[in-house]
C-alpha positions in Angstrom: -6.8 1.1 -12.6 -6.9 4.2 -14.9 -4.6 5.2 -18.1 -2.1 7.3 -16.4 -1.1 4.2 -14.5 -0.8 1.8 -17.5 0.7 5.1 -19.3 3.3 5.1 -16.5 4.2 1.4 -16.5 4.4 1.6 -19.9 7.5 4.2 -19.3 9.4 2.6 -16.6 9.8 -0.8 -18.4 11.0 1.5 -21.5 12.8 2.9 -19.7 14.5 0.3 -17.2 14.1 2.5 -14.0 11.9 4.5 -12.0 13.7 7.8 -12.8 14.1 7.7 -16.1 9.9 6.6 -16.2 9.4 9.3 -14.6 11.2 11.7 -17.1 9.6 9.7 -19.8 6.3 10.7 -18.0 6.8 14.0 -17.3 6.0 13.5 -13.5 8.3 13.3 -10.1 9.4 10.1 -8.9 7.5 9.5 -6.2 4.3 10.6 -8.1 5.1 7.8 -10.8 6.4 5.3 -7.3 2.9 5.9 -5.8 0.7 5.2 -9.1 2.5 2.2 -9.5 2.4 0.9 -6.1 -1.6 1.0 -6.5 -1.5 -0.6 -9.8 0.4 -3.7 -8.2 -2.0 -3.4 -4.9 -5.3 -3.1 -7.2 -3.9 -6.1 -9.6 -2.8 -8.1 -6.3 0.7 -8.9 -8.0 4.0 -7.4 -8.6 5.2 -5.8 -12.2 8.6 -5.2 -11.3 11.6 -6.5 -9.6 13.7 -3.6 -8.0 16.9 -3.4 -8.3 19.8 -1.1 -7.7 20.5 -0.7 -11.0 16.9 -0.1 -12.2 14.0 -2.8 -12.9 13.3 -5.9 -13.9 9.7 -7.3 -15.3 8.4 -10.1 -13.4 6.6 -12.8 -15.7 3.7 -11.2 -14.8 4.6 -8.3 -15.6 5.5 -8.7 -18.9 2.3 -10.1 -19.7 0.8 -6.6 -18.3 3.5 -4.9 -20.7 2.3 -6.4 -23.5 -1.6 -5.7 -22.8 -0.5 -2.3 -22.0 1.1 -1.4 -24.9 -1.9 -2.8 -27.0 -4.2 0.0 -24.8 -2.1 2.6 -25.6 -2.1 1.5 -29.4 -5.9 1.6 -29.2 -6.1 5.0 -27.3 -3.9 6.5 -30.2 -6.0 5.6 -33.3 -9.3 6.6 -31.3 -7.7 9.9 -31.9 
């Protein structure tokens, strides 16, 4: 796991969709698809639901959101 990932799930449940994370982000689609894909593989669960509409946080995942969120927090004042 490293920060861009958390950074990047961070953005797509913001943002309710993996292009508009991605825009959020500042990176392509399938750059922000991959790093994601290997934060659910390296975690061993899923953080979203897709949809064709957007995304959806699984319990799980919200849990991650919220821990998330609290990093990002903490990497800000360190600043």
């Amino acid at each position: 796991m490293d920060f861009k990932q958390i950074r990047y799930f961070v953005a797509i449940a913001e943002a309710g969709s993996f292009s508009a994370g991605a825009r959020r982000a500042f990176v392509t689609q399938p750059t922000l698809s991959a790093a994601i894909a290997a934060l659910e593989a390296e975690l061993g669960f899923s953080l979203l639901e897709r949809h064709a509409r957007g995304v959806r946080l699984t319990p799980r995942g919200e849990e991650v959101l919220e821990t998330s969120r609290s990093i990002l927090r903490q990497a800000e004042q360190l600043k």
